[in-house]
N, C-alpha and C positions, 0 to 999 in steps of 0.2 A: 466525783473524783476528777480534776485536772491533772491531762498529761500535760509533761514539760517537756517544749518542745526545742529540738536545738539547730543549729545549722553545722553546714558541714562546709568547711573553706575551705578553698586550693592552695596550694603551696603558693602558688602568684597571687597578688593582690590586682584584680584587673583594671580596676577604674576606683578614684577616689572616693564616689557616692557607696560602695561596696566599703571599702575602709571605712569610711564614719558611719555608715549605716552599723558596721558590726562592733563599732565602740559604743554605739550610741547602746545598742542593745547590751553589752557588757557591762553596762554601768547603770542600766536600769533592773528593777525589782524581778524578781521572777514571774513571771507571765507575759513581760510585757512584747515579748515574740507574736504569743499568740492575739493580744490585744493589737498590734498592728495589723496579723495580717486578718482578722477580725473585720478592723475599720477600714482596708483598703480594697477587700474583696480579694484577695493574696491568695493563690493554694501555697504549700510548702515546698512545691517541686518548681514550683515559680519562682519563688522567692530565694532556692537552690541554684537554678540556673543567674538570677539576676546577680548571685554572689561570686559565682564562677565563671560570671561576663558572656555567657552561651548569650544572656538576656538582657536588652537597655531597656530602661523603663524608658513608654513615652511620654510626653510632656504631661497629660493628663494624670497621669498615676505619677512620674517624679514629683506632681506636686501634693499628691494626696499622702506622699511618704515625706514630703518637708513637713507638713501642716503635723501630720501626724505624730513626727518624734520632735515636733516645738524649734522647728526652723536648725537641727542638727545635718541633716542632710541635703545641703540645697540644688535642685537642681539641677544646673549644671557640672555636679562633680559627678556625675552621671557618663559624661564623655569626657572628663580631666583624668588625665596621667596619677598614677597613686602618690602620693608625699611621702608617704613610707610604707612600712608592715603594717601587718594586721594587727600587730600590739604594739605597735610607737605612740606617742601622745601622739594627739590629736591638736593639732591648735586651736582655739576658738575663733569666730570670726563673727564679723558684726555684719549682719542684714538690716537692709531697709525690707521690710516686711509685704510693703506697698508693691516692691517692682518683680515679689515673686509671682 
């Protein structure tokens, strides 16, 4: 039996890698929380704090979290200002894939 596991947002959205991180995860299939943090080595309290800005990912894990949800979360939106809420569209963006 797979638990389903979920996060827990703050009223602020603290940084814009936490905003697309938590689209990216709303719009994917059920599990695919746990299959991140699976593939990045993530606990949940980690991944709690990174959402509630306690936590920056460093450059090593920002990128294992781009690679991981297919270039939705890049980097540097890690330390950028949010664009909106936690449920505003998201705008898409085009990466050169090379310079992450």
């Amino acid at each position: 039996m797979t638990t389903k596991l979920r996060l827990h947002l703050c009223v602020r959205v603290p940084n814009e890698g936490a905003r697309r991180l938590a689209h990216w995860i709303q719009h994917e299939p059920v599990g695919a929380l746990g299959k991140l943090l699976r593939k990045t080595g993530i606990g949940q309290i980690t991944m709690e704090r990174m959402m509630s800005g306690d936590v920056v990912p460093d450059a090593p894990l920002a990128y294992q979290i781009f690679a991981a949800t297919r270039c939705a979360v890049p980097i540097n939106d890690w330390d950028a200002k949010p664009e909106g809420g936690w449920f505003d569209r998201v705008a898409p963006r085009e990466h050169d894939r090379r310079a992450a």
